[in-house]
Backbone as a printed PyTorch tensor [residue, N CA C, xyz], in Angstrom:
tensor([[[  1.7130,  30.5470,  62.0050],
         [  0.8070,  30.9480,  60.9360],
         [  0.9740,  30.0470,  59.7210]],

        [[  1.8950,  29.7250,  59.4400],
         [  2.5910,  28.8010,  57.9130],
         [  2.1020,  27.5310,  58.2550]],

        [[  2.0980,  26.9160,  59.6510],
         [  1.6030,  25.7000,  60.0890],
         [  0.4050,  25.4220,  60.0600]],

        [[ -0.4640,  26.6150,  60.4900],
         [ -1.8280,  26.4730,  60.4760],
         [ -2.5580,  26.4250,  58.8420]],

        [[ -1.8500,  27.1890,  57.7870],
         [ -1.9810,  27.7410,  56.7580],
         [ -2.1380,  25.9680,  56.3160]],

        [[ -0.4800,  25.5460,  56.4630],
         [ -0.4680,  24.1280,  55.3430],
         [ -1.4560,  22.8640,  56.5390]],

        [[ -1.7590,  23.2840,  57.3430],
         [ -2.8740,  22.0860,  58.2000],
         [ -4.1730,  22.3700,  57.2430]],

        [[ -4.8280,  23.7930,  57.1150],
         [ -5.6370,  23.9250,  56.4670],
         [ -5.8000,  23.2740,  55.2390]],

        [[ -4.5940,  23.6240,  53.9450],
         [ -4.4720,  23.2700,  53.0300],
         [ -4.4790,  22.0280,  52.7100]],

        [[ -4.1050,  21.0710,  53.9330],
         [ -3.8500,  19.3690,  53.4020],
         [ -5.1970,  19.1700,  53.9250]],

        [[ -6.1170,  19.9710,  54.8820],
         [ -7.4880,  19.2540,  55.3490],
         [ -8.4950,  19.3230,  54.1060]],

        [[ -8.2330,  20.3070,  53.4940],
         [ -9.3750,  21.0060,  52.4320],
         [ -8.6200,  19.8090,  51.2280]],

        [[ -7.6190,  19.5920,  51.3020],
         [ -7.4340,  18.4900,  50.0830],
         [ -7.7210,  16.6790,  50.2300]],

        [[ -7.7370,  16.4270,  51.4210],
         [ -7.6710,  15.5340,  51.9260],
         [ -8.8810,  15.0520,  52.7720]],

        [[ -9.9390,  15.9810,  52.9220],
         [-10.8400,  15.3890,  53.0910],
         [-11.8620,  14.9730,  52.6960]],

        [[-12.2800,  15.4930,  50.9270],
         [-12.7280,  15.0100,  49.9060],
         [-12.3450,  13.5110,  49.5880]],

        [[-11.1720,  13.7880,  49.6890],
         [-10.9070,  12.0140,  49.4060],
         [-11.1380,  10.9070,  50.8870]],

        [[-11.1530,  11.4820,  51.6100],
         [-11.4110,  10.5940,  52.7070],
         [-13.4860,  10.2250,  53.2250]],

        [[-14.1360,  11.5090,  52.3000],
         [-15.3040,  11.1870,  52.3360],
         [-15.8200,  10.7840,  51.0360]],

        [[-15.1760,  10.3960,  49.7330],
         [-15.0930,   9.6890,  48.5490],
         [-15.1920,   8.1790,  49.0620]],

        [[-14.0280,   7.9310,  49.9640],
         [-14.0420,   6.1040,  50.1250],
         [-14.8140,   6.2130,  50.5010]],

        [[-15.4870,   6.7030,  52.2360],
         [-16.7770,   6.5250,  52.3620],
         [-17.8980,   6.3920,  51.9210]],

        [[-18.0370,   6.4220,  50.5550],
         [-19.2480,   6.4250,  49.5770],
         [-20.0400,   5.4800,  49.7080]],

        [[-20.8610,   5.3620,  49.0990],
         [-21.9200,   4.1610,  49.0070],
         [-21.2540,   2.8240,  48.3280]],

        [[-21.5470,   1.3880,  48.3640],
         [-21.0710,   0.8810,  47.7670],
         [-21.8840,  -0.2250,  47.5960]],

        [[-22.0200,  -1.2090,  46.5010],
         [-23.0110,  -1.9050,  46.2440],
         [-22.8760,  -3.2600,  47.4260]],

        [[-24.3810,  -3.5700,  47.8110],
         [-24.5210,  -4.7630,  48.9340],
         [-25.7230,  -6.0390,  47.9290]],

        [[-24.8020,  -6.9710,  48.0210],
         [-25.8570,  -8.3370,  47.8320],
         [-25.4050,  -9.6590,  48.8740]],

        [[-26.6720,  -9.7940,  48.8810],
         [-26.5960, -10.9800,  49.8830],
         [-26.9970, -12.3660,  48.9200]],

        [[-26.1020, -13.9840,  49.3770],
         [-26.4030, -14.6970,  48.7550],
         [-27.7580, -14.9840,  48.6520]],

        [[-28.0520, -16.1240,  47.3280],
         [-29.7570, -16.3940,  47.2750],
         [-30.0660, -17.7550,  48.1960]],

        [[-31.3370, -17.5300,  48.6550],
         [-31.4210, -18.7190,  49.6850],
         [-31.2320, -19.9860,  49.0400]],

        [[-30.3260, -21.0090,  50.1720],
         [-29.9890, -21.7730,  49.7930],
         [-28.6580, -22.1500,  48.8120]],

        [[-28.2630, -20.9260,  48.3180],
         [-26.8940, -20.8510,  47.6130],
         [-25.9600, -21.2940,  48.4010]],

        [[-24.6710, -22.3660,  47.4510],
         [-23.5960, -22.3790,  48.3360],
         [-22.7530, -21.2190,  48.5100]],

        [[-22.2120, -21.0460,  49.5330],
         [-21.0270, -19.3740,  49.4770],
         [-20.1900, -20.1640,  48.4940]],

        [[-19.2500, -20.9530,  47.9220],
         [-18.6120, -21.1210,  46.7690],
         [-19.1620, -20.0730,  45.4940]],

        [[-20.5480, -20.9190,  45.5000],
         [-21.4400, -20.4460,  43.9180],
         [-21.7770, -18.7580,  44.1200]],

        [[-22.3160, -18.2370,  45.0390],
         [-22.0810, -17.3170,  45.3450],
         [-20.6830, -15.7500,  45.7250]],

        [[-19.7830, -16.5940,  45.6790],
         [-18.4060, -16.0500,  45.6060],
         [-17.7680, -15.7550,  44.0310]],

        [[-18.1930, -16.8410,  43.5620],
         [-17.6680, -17.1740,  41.6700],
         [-19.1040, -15.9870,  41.2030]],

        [[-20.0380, -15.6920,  41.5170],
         [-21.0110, -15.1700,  40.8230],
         [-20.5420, -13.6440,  41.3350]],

        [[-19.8530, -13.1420,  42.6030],
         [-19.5600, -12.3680,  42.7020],
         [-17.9890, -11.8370,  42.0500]],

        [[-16.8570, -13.0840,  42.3120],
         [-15.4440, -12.3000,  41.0710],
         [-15.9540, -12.5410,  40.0040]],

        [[-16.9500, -12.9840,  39.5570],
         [-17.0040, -12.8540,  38.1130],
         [-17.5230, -11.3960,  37.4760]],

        [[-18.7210, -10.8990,  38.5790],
         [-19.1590,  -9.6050,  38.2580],
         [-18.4180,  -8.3490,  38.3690]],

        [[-17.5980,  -8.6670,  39.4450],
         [-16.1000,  -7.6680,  39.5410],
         [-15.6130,  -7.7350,  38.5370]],

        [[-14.7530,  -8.8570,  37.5000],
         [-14.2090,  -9.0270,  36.7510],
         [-14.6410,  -8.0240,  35.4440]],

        [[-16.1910,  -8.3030,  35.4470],
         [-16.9110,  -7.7180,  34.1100],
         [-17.0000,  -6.0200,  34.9060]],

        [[-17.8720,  -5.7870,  35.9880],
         [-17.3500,  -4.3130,  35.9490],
         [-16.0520,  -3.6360,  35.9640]],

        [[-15.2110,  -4.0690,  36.0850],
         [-13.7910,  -3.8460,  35.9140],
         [-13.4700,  -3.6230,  34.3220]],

        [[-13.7730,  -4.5360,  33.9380],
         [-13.4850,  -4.4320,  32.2560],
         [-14.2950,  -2.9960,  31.7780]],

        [[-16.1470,  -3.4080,  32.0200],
         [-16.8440,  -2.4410,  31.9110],
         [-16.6870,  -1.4370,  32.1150]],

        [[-16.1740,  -0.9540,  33.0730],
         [-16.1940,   0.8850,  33.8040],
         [-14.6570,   1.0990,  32.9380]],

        [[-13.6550,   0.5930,  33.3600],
         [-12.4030,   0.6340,  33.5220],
         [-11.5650,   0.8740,  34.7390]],

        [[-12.1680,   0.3020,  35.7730],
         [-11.7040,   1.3760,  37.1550],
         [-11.8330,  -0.1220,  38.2510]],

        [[-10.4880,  -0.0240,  38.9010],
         [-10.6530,  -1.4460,  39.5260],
         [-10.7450,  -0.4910,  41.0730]],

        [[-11.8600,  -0.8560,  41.8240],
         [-11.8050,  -0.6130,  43.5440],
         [-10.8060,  -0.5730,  44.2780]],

        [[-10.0440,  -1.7510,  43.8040],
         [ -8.7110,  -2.4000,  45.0640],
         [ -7.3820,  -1.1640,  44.1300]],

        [[ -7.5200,  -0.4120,  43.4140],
         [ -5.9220,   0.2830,  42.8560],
         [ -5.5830,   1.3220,  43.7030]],

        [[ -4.9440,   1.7470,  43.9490],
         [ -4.7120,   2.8760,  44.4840],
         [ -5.6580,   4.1610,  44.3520]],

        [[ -5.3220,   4.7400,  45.7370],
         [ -6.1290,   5.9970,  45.3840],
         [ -5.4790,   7.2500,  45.0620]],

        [[ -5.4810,   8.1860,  44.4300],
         [ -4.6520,   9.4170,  43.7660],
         [ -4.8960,  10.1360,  45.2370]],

        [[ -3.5350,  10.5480,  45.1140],
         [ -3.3770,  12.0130,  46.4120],
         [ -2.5440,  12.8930,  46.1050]],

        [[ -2.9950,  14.0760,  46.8160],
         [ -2.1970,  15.5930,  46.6420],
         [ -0.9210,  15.1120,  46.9590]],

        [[  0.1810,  15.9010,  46.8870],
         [  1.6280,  15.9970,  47.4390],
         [  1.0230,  17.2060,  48.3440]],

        [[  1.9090,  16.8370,  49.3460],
         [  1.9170,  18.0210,  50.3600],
         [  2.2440,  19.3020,  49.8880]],

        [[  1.8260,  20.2540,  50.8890],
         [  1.8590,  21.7060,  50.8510],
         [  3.1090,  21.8400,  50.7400]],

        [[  3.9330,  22.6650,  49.2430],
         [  4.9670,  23.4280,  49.2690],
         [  5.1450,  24.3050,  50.6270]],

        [[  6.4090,  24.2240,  51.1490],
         [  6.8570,  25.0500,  52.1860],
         [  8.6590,  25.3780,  51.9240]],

        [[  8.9900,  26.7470,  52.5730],
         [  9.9550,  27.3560,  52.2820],
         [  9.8810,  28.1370,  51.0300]],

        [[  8.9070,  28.5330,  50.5800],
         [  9.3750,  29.3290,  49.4750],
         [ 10.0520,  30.8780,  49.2800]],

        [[  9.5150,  31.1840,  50.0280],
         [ 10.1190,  32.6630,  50.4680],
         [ 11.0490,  32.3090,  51.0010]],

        [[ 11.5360,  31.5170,  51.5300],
         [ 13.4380,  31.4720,  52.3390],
         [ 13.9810,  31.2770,  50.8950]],

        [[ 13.5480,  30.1960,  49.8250],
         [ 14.4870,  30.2630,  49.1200],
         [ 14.3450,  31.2380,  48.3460]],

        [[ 13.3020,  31.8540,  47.9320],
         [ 13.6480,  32.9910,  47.1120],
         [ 14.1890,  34.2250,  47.5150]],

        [[ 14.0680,  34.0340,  49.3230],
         [ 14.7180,  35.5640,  49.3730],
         [ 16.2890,  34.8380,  49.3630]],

        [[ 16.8930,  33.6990,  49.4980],
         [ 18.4870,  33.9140,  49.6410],
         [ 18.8300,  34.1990,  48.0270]],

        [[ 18.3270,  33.6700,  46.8880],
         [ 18.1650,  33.7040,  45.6020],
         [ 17.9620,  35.4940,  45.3800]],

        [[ 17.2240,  35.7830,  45.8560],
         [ 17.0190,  37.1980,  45.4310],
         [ 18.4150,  38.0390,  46.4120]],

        [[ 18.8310,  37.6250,  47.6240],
         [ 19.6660,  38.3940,  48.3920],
         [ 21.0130,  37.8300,  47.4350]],

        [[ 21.1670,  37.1720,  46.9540],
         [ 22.6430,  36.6410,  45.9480],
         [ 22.8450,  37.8900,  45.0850]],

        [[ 21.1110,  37.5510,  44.1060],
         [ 21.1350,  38.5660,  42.5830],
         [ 21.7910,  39.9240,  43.5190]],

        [[ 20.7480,  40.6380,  44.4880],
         [ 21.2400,  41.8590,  45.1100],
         [ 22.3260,  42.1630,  45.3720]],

        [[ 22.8840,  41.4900,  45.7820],
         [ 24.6670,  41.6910,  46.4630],
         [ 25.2640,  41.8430,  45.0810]],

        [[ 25.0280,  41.5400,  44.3220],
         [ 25.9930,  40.9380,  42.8960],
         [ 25.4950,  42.5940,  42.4050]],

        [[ 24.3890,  42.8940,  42.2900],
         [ 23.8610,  44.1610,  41.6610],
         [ 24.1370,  45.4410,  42.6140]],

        [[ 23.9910,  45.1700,  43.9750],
         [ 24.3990,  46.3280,  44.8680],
         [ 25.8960,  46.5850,  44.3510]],

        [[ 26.9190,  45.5800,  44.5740],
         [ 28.1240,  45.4490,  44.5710],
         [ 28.5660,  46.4210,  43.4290]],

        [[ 28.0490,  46.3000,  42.6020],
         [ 28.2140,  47.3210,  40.9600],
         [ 27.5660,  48.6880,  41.2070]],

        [[ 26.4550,  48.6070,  42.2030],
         [ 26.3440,  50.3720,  42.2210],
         [ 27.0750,  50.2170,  43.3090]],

        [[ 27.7110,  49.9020,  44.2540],
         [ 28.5590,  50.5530,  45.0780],
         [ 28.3600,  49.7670,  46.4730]],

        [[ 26.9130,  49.0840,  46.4670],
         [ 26.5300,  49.0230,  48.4100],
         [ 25.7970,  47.7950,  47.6700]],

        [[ 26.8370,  46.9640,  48.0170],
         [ 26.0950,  44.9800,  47.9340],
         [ 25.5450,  45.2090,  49.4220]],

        [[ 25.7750,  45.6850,  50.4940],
         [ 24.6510,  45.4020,  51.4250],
         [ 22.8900,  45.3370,  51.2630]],

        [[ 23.0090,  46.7650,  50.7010],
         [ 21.7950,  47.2670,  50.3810],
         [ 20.9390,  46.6330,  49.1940]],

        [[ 21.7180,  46.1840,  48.2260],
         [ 21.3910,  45.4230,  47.2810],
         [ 21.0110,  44.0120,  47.8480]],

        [[ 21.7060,  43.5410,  48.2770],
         [ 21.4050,  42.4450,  49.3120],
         [ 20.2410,  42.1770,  49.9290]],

        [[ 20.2420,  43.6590,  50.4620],
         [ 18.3550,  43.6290,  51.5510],
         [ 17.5120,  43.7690,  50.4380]],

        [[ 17.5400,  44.3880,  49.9390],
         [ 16.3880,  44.5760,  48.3470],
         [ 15.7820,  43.3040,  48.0640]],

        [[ 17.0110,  42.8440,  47.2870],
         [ 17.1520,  41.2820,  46.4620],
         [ 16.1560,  40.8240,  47.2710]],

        [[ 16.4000,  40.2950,  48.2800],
         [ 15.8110,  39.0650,  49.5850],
         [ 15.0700,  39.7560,  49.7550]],

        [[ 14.0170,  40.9140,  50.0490],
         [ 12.8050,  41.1290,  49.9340],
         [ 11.8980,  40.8990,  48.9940]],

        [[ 12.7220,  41.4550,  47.7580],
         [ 11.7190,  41.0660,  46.7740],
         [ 12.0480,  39.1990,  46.3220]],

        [[ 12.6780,  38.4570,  46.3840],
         [ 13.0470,  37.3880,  46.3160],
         [ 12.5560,  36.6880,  47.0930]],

        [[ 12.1180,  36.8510,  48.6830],
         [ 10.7640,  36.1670,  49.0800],
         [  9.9190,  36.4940,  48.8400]],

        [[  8.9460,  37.8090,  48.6080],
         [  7.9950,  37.5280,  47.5110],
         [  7.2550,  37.4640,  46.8890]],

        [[  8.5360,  36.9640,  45.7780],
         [  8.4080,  35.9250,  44.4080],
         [  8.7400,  34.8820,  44.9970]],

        [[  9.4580,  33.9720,  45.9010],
         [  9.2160,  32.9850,  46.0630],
         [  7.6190,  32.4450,  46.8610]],

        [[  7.5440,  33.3110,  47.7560],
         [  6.2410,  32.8630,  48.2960],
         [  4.9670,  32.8040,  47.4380]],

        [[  4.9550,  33.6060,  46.4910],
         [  4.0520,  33.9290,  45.1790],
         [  4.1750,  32.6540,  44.3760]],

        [[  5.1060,  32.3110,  44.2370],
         [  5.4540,  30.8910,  43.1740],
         [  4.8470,  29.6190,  44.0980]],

        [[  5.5470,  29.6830,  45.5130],
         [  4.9760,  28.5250,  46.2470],
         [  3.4490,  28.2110,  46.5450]],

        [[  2.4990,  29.4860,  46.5410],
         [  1.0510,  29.6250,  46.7320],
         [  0.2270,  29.3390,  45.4340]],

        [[  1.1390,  29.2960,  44.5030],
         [  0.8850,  29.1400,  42.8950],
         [  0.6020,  27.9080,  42.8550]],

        [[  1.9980,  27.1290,  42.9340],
         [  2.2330,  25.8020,  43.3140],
         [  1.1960,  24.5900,  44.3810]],

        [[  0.9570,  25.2710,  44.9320],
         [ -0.0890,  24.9940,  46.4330],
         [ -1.5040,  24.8420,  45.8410]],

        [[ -2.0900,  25.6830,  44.8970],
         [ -3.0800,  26.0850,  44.2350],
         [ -3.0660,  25.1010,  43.3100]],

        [[ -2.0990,  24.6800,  42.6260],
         [ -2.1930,  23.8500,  41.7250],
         [ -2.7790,  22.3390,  41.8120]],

        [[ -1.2890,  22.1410,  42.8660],
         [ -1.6790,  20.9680,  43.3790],
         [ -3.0300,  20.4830,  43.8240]],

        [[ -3.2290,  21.7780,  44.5870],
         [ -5.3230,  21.2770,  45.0010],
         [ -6.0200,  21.2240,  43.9290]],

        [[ -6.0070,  21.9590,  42.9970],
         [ -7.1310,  21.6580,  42.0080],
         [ -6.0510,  20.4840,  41.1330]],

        [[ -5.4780,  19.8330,  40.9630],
         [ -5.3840,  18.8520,  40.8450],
         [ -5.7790,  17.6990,  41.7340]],

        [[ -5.7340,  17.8770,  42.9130],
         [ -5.9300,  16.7720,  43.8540],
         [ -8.0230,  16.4900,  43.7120]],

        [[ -8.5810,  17.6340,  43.2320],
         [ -9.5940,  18.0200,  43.3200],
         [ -9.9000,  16.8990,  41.9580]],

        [[ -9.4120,  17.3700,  41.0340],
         [ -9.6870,  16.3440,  39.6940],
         [ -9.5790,  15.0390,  39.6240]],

        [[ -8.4160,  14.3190,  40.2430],
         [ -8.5820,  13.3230,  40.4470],
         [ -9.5230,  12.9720,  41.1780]],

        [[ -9.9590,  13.5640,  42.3710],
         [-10.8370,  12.9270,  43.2650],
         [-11.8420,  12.7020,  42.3380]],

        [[-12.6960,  13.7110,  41.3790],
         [-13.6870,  13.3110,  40.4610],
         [-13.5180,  12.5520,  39.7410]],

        [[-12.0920,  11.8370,  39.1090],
         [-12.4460,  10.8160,  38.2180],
         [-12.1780,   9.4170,  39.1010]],

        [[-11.7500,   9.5840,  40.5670],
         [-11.9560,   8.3040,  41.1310],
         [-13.4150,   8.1530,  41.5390]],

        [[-13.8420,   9.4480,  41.8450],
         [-15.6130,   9.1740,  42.0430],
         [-16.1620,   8.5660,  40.8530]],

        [[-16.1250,   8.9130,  40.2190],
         [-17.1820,   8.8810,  38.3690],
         [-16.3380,   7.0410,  38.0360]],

        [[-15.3190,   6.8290,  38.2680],
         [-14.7800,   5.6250,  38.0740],
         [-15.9770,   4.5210,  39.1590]],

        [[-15.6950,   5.1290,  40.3080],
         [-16.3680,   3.9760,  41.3220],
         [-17.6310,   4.0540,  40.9210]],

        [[-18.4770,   5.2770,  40.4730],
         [-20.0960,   5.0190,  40.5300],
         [-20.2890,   4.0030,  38.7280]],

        [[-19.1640,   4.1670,  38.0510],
         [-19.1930,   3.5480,  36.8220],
         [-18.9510,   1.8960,  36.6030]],

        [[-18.2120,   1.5370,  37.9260],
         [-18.0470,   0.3110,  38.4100],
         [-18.9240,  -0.1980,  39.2660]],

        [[-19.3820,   0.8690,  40.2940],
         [-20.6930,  -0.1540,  40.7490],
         [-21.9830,  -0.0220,  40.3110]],

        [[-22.1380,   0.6250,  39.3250],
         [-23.6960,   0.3130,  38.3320],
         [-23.1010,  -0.5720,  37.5450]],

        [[-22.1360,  -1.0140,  37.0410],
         [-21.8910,  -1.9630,  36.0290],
         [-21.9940,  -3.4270,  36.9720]],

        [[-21.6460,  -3.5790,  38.1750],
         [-21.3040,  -4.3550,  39.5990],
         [-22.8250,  -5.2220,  39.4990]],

        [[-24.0470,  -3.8470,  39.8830],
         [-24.9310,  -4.1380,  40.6060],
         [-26.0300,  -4.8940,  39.2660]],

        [[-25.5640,  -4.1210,  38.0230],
         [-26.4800,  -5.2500,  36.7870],
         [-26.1820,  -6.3090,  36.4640]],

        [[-24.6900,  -6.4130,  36.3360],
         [-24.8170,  -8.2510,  36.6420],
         [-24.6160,  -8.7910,  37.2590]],

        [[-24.9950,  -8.2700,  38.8440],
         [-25.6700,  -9.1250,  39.7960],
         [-27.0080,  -9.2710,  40.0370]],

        [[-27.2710,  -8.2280,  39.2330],
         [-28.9030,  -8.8110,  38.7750],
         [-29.4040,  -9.2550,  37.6240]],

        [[-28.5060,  -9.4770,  36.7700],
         [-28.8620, -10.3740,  35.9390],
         [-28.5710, -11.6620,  36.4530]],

        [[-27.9720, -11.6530,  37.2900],
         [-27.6670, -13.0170,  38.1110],
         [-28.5300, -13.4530,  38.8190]],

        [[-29.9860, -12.9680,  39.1500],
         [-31.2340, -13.1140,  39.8820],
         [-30.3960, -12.3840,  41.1290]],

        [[-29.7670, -11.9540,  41.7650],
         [-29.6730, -10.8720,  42.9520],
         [-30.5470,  -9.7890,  43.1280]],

        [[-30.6910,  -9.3870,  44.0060],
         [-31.1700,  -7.8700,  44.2010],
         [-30.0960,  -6.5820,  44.3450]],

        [[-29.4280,  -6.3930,  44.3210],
         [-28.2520,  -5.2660,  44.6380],
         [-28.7370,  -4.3340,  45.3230]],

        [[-28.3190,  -3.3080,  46.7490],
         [-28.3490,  -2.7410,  47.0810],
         [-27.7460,  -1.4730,  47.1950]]])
């Protein structure tokens, strides 16, 4: 169940970003008769300027989630079975205190780890939007001065 849970969790985070690269991306073909040299320099140069322009370079890395927290309830129930024993022990029965603790100590740990889990996705979620809004800000900046370059951009 915990396996299927964090398969879910890394698909739902991870596949936004894997259909992000897939995006559209700007296409020009040289002008007839261009050398590919002159055509290559007309293209890093327009990279260069949408790069500056947007602020967002294509080739940087892409932001990703950290994996799904796991174990949280083991550690909070041995954490909670410690406090218990220590508190049973003073009314009389650290056993019983013991089982308490580690019930309620997983959880609160599992509660903290699903917290945690939650977080991380809507973080993983935010970045994905500002690597989107970065790339569509770099290739409209891309595709105008390659047409101010007499190109057509696609």
């Amino acid at each position: 169940m915990k396996t299927l849970r964090s398969i879910a969790t890394l698909l739902l985070v991870l596949l936004p970003l894997l259909v992000a690269s897939a995006g559209a991306e700007v296409i020009v073909y040289p002008k007839a008769g261009q050398s590919p040299q002159a055509f290559e320099q007309d293209q890093f140069s327009c990279h260069q300027m949408a790069q500056q322009r947007s602020g967002f370079n294509p080739s940087g890395p892409v932001a990703t989630a950290p994996p799904p927290a796991q174990g949280g309830a083991v550690r909070g129930g041995a954490r909670g079975a410690a406090i218990g024993a220590v508190g049973g022990a003073i009314g009389g029965d650290a056993g019983k205190g013991a089982a308490i603790g580690a019930a309620v100590g997983a959880v609160g740990g599992r509660m903290r780890q699903n917290q945690q889990n939650r977080a991380n996705a809507e973080a993983a979620q935010q970045a994905q939007g500002h690597q989107q809004a970065g790339m569509q800000a770099y290739d409209q900046a891309y595709a105008q001065c390659m047409a101010s370059r007499g190109y057509q951009p696609r």
